[in-house]
C-alpha positions as CSV (number, residue, x, y, z in Angstrom):
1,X,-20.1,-147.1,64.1
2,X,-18.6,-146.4,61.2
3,X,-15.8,-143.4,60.3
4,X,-18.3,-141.0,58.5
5,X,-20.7,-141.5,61.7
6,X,-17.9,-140.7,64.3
7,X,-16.5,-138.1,61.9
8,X,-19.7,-136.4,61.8
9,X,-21.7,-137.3,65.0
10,X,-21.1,-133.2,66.3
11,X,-21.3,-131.9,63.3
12,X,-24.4,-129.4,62.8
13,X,-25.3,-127.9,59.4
14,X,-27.8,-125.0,59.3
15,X,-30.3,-124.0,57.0
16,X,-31.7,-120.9,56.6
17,X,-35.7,-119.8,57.0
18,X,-37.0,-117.7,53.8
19,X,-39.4,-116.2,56.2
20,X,-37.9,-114.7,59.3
21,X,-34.3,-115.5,58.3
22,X,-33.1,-117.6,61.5
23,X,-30.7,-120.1,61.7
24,X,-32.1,-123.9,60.9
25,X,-29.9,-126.1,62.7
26,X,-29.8,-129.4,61.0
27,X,-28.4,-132.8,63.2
28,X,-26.3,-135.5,61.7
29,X,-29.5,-137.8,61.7
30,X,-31.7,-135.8,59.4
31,X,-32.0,-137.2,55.9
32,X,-33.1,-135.6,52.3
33,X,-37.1,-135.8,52.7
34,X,-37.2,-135.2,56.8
35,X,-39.6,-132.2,57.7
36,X,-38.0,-129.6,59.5
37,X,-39.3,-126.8,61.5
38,X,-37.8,-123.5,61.9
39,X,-37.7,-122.2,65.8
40,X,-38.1,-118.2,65.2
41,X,-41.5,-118.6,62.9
42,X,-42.6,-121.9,62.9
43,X,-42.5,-122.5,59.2
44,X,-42.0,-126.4,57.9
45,X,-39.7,-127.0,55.7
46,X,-38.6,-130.6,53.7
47,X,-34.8,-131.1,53.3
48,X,-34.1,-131.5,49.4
49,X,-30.2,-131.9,49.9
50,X,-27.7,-132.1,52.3
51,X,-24.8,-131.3,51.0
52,X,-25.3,-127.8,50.6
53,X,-27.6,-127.6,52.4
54,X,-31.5,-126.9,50.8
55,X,-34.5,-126.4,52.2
56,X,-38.2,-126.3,50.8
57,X,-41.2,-124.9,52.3
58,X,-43.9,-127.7,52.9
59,X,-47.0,-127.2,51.1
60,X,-49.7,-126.6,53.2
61,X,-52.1,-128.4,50.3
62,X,-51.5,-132.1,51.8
63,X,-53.6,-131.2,55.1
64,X,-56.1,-129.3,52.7
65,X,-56.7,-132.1,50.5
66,X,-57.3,-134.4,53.2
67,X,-59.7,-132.7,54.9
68,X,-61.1,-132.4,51.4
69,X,-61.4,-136.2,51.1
70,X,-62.6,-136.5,54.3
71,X,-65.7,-134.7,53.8
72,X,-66.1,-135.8,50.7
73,X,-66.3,-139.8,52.2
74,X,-67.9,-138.9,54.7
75,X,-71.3,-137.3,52.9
């Protein structure tokens, strides 16, 4: 393990939800592009940066548009 790992291993960063305003917390494993839920709402969220910390909402399109294909293949 290297220093940065063992320096950090505790170390929890927080992000915050736009829609109820709770607390994200945000483990040393997570990594720019990891979905994140928030526990007060339930809102998704994909992690643009780390350091500081920023959060996007995921776009609810992506489940859309598969189903979209989905029925479309499957007429």
């Amino acid at each position: 393990m290297s220093k940065r790992n063992r320096r950090y291993e505790n170390a929890v960063r927080y992000g915050r939800c736009g829609m109820c305003d709770a607390d994200i917390p945000l483990e040393h494993f997570f990594e720019r592009g990891d979905v994140v839920s928030c526990g007060g709402c339930g809102a998704e969220y994909v992690i643009q940066a780390l350091q500081p910390v920023r959060l996007k909402v995921q776009e609810e399109e992506q489940g859309a548009r598969r189903k979209r294909s989905m029925k479309q293949g499957g007429i």
